[in-house]
Residue frames relative to the residue before (quaternion, step in Angstrom):
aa qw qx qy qz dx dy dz
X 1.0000 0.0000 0.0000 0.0000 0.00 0.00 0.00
X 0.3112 -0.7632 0.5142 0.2374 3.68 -0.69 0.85
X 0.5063 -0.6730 0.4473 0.3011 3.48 -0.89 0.58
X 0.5093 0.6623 -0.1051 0.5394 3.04 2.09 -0.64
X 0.0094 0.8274 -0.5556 -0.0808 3.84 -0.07 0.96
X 0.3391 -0.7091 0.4211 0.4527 3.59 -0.77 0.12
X 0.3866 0.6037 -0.4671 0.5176 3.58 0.87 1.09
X 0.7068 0.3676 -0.2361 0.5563 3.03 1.34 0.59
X 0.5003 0.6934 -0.3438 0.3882 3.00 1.24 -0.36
X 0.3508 -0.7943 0.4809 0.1217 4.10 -0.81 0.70
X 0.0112 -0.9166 0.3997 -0.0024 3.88 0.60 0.63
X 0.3258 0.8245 -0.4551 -0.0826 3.25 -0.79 0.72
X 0.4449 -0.7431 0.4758 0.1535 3.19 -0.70 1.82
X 0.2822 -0.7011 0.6535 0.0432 2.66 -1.83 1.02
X 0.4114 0.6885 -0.5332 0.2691 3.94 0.27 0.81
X 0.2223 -0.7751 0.5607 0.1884 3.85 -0.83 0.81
X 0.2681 0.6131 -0.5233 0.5277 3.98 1.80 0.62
X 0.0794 -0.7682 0.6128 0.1677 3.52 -0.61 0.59
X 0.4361 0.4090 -0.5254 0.6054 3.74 1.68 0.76
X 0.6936 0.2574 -0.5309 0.4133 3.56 -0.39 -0.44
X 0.4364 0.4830 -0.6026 0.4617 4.10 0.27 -0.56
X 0.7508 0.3588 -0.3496 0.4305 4.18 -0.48 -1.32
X 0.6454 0.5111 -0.3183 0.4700 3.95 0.63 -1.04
X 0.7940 0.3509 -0.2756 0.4128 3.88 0.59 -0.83
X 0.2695 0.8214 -0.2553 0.4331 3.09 1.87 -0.55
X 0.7420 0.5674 -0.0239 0.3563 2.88 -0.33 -2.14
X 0.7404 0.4056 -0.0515 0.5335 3.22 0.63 -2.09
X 0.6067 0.4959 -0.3638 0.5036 4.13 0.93 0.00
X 0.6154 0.4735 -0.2776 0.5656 3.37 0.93 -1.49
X 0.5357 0.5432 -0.6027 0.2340 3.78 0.20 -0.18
X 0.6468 0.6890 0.0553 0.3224 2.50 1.30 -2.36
X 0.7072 -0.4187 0.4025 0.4032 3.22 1.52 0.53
X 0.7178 0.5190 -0.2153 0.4112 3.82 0.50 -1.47
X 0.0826 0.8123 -0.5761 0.0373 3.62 -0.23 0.83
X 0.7126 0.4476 -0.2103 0.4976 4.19 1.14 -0.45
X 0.3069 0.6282 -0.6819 0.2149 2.93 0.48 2.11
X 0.4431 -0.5337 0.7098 0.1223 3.04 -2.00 0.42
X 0.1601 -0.7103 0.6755 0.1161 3.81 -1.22 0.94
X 0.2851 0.6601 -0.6789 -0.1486 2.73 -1.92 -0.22
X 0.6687 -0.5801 0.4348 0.1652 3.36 -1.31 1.23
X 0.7017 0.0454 0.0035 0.7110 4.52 0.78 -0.31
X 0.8641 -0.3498 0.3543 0.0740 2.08 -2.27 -0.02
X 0.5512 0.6443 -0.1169 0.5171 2.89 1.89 -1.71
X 0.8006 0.4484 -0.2121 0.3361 2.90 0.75 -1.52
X 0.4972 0.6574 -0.2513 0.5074 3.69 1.30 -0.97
X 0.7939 0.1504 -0.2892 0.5132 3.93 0.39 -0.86
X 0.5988 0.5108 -0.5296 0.3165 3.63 0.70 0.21
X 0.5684 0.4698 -0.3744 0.5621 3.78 1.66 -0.28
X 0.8339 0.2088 -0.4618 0.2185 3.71 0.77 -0.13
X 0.2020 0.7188 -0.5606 0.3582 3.30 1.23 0.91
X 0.7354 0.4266 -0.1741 0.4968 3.79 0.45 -1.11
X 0.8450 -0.1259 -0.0336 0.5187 3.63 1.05 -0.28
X 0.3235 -0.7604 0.4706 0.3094 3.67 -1.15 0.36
X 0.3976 -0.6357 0.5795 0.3194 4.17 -0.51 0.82
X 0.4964 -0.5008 0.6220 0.3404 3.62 -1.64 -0.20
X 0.7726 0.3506 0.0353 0.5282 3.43 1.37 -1.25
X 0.1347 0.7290 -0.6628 -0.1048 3.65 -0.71 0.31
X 0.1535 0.7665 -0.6028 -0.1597 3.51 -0.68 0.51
X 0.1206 -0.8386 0.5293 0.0443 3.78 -0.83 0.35
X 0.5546 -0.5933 0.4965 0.3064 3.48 -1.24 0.62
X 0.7854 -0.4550 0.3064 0.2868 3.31 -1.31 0.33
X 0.7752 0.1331 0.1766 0.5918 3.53 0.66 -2.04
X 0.2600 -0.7539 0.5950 -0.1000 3.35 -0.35 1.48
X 0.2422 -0.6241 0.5840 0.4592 3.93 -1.10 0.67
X 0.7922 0.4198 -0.3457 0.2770 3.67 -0.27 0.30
X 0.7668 -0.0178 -0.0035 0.6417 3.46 1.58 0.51
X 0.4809 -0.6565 0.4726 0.3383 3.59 -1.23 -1.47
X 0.6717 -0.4951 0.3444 0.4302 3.16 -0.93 -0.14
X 0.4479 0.6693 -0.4409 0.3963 3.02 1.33 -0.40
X 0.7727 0.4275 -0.2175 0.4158 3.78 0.48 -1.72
X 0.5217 0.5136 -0.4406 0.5195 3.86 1.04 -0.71
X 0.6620 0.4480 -0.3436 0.4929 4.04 0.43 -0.84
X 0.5818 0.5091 -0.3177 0.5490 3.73 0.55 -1.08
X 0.8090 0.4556 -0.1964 0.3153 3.45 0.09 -0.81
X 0.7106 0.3967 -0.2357 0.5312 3.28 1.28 -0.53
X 0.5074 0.6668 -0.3358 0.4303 3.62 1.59 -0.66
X 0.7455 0.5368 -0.0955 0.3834 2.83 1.08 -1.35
X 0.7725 0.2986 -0.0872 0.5537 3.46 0.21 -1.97
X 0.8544 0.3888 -0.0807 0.3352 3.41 1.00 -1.02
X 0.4412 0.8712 -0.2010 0.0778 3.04 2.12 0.23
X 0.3424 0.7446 -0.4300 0.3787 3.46 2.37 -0.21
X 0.9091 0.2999 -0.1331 0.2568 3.43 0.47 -0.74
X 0.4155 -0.7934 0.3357 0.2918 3.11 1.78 0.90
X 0.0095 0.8237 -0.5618 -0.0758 3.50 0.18 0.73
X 0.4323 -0.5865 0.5606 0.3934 3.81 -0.33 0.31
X 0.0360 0.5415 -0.8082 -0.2289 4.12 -1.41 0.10
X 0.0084 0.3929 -0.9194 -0.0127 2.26 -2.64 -0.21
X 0.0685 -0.4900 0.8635 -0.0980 2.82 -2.24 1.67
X 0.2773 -0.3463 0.8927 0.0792 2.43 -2.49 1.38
X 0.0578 0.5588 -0.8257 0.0509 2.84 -2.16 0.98
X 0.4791 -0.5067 0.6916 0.1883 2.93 -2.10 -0.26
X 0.5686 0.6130 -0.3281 0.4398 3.17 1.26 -1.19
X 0.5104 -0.6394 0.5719 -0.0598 3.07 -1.55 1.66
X 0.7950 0.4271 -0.2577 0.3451 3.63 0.36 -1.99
X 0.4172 -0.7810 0.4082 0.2223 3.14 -1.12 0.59
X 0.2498 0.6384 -0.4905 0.5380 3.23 1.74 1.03
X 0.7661 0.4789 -0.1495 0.4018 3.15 -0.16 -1.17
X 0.6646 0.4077 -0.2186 0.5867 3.66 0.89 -0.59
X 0.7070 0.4388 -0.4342 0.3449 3.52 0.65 -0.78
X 0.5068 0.4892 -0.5582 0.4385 4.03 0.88 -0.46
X 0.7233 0.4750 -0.3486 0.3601 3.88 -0.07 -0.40
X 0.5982 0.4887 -0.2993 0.5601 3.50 1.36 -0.56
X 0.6553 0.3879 -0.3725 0.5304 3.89 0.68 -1.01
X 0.8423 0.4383 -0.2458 0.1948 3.83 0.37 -0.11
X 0.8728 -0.3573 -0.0177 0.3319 2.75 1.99 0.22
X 0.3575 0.8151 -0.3063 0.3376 2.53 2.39 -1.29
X 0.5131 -0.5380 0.6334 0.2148 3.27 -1.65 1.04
X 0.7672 -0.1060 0.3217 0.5447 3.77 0.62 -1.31
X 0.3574 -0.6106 0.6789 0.1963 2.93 -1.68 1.39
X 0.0755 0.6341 -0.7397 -0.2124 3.66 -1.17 -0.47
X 0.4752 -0.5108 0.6334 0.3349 3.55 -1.88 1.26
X 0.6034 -0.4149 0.6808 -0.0151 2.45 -2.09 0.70
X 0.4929 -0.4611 -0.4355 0.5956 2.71 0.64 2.32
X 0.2696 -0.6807 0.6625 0.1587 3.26 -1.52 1.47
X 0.2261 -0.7322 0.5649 0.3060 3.00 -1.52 -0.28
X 0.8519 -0.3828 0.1617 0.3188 3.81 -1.24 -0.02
X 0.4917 0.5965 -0.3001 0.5590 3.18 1.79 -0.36
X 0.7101 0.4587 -0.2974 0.4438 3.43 1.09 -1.50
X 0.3927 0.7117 -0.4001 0.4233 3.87 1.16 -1.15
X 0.8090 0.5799 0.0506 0.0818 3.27 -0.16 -1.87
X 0.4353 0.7473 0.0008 0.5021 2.09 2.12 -1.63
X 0.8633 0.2252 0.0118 0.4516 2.89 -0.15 -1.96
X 0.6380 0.3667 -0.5274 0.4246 3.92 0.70 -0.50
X 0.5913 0.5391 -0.5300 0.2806 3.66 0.81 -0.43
X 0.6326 0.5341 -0.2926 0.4784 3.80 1.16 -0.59
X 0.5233 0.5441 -0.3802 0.5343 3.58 1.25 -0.10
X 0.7596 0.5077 -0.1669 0.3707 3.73 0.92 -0.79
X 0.5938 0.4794 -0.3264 0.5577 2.77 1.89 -0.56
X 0.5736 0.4701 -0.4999 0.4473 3.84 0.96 -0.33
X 0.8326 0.3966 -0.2642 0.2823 3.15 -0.13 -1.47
X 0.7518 0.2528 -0.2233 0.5666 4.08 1.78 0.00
X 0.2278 -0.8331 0.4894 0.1208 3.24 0.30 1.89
X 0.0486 0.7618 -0.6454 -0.0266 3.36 -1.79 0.57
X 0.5058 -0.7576 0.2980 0.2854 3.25 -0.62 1.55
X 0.4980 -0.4732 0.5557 0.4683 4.19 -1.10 0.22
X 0.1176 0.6751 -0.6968 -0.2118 3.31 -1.24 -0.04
X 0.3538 -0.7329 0.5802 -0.0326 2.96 -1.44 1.34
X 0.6385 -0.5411 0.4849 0.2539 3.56 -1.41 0.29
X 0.7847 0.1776 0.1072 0.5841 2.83 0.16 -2.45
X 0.8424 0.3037 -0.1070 0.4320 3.99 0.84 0.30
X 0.3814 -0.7660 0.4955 0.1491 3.02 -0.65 1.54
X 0.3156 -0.7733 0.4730 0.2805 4.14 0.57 1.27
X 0.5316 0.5786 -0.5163 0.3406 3.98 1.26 -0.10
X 0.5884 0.6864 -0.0909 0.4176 3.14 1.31 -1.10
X 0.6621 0.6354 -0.3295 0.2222 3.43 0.85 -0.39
X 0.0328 -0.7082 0.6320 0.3131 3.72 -0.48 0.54
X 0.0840 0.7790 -0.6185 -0.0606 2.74 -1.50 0.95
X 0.4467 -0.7486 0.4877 0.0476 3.63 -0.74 1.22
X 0.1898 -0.7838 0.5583 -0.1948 3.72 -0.03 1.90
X 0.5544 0.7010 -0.4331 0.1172 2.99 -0.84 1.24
X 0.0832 -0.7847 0.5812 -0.1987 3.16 -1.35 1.47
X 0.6588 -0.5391 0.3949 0.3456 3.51 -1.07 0.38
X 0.8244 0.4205 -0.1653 0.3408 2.90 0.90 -1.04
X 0.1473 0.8989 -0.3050 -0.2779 3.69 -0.03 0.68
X 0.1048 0.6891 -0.6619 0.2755 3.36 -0.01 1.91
X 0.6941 0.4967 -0.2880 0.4343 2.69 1.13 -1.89
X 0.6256 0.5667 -0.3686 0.3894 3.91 0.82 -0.59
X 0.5087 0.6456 -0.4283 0.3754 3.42 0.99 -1.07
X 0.8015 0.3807 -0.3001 0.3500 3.48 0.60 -2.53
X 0.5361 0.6646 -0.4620 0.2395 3.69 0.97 -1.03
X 0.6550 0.5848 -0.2104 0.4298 3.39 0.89 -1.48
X 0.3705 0.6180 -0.4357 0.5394 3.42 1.07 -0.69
X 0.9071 0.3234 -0.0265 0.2683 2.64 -1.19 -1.73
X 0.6160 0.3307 -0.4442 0.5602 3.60 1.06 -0.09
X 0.5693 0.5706 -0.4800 0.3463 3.45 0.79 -0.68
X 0.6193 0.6198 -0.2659 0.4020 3.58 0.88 -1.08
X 0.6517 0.3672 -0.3852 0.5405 3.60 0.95 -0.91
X 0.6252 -0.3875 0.4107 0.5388 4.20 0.55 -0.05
X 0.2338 0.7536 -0.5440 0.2855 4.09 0.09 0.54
X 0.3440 0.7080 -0.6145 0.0528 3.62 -0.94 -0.13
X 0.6989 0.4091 -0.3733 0.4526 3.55 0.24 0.04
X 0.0655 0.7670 -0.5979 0.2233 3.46 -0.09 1.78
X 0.0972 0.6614 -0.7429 -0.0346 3.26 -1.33 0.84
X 0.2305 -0.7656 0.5998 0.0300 3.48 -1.19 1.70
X 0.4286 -0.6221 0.6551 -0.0089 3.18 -1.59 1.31
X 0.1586 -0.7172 0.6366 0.2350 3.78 -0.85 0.77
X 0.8600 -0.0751 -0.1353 0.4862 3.98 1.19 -0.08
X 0.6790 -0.4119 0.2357 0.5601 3.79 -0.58 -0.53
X 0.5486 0.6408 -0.3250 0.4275 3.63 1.12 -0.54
X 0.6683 0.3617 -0.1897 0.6217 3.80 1.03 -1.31
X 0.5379 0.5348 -0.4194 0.4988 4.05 0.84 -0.57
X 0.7838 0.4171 -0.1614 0.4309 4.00 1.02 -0.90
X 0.7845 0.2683 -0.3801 0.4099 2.87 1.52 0.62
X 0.3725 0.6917 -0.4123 0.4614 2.71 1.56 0.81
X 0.6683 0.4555 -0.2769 0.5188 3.29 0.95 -0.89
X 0.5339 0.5611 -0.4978 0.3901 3.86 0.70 -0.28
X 0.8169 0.0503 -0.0948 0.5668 4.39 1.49 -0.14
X 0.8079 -0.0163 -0.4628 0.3644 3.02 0.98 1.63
X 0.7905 -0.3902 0.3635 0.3014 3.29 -2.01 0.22
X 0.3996 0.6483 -0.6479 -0.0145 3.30 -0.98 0.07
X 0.6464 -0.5557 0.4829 0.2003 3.09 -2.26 1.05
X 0.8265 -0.0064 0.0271 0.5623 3.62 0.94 -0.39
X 0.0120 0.7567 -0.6412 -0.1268 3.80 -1.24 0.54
X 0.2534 -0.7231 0.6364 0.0888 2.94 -1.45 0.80
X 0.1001 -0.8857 0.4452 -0.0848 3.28 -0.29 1.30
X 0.1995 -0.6148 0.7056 0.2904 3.93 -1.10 0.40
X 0.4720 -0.6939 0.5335 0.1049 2.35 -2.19 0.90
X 0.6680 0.3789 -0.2928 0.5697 3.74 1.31 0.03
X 0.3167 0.6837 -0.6135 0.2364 3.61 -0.43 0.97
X 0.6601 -0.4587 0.4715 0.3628 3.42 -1.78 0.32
X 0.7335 0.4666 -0.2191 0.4430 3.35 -1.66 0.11
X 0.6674 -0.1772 0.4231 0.5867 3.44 -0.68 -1.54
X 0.5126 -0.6587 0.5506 -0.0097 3.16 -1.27 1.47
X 0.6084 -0.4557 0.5064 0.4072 3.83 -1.15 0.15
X 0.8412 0.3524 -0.1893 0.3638 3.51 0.63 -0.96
X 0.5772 0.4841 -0.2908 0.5898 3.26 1.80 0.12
X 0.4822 0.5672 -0.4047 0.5310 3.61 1.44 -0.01
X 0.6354 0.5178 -0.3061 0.4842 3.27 0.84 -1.26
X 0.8110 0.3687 -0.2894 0.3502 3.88 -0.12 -0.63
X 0.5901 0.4952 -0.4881 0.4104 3.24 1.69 -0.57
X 0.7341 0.5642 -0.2983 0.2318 3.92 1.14 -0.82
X 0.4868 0.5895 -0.3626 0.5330 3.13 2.10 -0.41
X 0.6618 0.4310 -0.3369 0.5126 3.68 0.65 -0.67
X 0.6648 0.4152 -0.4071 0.4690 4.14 0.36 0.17
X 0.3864 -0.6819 0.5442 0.2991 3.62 -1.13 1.27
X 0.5437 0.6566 -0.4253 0.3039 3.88 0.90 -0.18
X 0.7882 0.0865 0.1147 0.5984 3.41 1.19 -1.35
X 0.3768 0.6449 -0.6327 0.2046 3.54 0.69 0.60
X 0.5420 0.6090 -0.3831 0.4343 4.16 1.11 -0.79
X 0.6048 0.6281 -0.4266 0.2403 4.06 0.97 -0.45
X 0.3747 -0.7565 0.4295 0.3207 3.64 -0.13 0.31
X 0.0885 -0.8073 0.5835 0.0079 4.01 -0.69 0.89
X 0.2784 -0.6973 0.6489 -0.1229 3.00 -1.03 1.57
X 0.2074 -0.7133 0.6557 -0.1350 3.49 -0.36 1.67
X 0.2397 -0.6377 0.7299 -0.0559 3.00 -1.35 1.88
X 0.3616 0.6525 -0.6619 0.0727 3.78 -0.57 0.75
X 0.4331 -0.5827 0.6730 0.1413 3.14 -2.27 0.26
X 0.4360 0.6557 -0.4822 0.3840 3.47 1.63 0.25
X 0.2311 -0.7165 0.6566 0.0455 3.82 -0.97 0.93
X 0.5441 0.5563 -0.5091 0.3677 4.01 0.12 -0.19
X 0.3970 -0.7138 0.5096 0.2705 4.00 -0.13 1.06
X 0.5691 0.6503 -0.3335 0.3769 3.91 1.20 -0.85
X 0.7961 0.3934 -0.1169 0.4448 2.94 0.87 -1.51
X 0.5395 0.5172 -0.4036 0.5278 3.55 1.45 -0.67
X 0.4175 0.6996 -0.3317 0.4756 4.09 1.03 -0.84
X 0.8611 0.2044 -0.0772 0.4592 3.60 0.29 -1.55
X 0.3800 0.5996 -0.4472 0.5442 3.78 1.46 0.51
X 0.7756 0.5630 -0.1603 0.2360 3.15 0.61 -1.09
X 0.7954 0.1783 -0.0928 0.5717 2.91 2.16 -0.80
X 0.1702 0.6697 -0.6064 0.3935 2.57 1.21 2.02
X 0.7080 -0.4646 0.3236 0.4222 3.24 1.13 -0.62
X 0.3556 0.7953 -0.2970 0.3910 3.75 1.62 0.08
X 0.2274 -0.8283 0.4808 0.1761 3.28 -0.28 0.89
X 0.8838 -0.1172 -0.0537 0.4498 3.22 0.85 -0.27
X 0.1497 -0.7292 0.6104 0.2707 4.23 -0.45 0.35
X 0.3901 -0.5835 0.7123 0.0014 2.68 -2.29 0.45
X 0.0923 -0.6821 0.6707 0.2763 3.59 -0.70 0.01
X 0.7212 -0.4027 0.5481 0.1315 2.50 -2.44 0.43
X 0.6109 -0.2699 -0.6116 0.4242 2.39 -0.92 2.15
X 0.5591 -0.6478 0.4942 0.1536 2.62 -1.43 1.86
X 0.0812 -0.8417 0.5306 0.0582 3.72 -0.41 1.26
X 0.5548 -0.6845 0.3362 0.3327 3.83 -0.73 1.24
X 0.7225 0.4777 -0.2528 0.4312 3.56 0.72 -1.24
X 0.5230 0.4864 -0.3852 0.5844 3.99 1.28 -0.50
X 0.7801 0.4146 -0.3283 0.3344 3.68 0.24 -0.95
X 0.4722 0.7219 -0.2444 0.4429 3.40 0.94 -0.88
X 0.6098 0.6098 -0.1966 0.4665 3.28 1.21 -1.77
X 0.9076 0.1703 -0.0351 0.3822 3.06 0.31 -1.68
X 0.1310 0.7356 -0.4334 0.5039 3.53 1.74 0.57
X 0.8150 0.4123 -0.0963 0.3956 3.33 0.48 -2.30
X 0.4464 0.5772 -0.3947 0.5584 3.71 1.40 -0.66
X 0.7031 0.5942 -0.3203 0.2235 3.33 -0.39 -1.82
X 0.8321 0.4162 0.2151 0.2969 3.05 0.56 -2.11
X 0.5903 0.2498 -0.2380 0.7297 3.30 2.23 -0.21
X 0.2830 0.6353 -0.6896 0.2020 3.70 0.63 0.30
């Protein structure tokens, strides 16, 4: 149970459709979510978040004054003390175009029309960031973990950490790819890695076989963040030696899950 209701939750939408604003609207207020805040651009979004900070930002894709891309860029950046949660609504399909939002952090995509399942989804994964609860473990004190994070991207590092931080984590060592993850591990320990699966150099899935093949660290358990969708290719991730994947956006209440699998086997 979050301590966090989404009757609490602060929201400001970014859509310059003043139907979709009433249509997404609508679809919040179902949810319980009655304290949103609009605004119609870019411009218009950092001059409201100069004057206040939301729990939530969620925004539309194509803005008359830019994208989602720069409203995300912008808040990572200028606005990054205060971890704003994102969310995008799109239409958008390609998996170019989705993947800059996935390497950077986004809590959740929602299609472009979503429905209540999809809604739901994601404020429940908003609730789980913004109202930490610790893992509790058996054979592990989750303060204690060392756990070893790495990816190219470091947004995508920033949100992981979050969220592990949230389950009661603190012992992080961060990798920028598999190559720097492989020499780290050549002079320390860790209890768990959480790993992407597209990166330069040495991949997630070439990390994975060098660590199953070492008598030092083949027993560590590896959690694989990917955004890859081809069942073949997820198929051959798997028997590199991964214990377990995740998709992209890295959701708290799925991870947690399999954290708890991993680690009480």
């Amino acid at each position: 149970m979050n301590e966090l209701l989404s009757a609490d939750l602060a929201i400001l939408l970014i859509e310059p459709s003043p139907t979709q604003r009433k249509v997404i609207a609508k679809e919040l207020q179902g949810e319980g979510i009655l304290n949103i805040d609009f605004a119609d651009s870019i411009a218009d979004a950092k001059k409201q978040l100069a004057d206040n900070i939301p729990d939530l930002l969620i925004s539309c894709l194509h803005l008359p004054d830019g994208s989602a891309v720069d409203i995300q860029h912008y808040i990572n950046h200028e606005l990054s003390e205060h971890s704003i949660p994102f969310m995008l609504i799109s239409s958008e399909t390609r998996k170019a175009q989705l993947e800059i939002f996935k390497q950077s952090g986004v809590i959740a995509i929602l299609p472009k029309p979503f429905n209540k399942l999809h809604l739901g989804k994601a404020i429940n994964t908003t609730l789980d960031i913004l109202s930490p609860q610790e893992l509790e473990l058996d054979l592990y004190d989750v303060q204690d973990l060392r756990i070893l994070i790495v990816d190219d991207s470091r947004l995508a590092r920033k949100h992981i950490r979050r969220v592990l931080t949230n389950l009661g984590a603190h012992r992080f060592t961060e990798a920028e790819d598999g190559a720097q993850a492989i020499d780290i591990l050549k002079n320390d320990m860790f209890d768990l890695i959480v790993t992407d699966y597209n990166m330069p150099q040495v991949n997630g899935q070439e990390l994975t076989q060098t660590i199953r093949n070492s008598d030092e660290h083949a027993h560590i358990p590896v959690l694989m963040v990917t955004s890859e969708a081809n069942d073949t290719h997820l198929s051959n991730i798997m028997q590199s030696g991964v214990n377990a994947l995740c998709d992209k956006p890295f959701e708290p209440e799925t991870v947690k899950k399999l954290i708890y699998q991993l680690l009480e086997q």
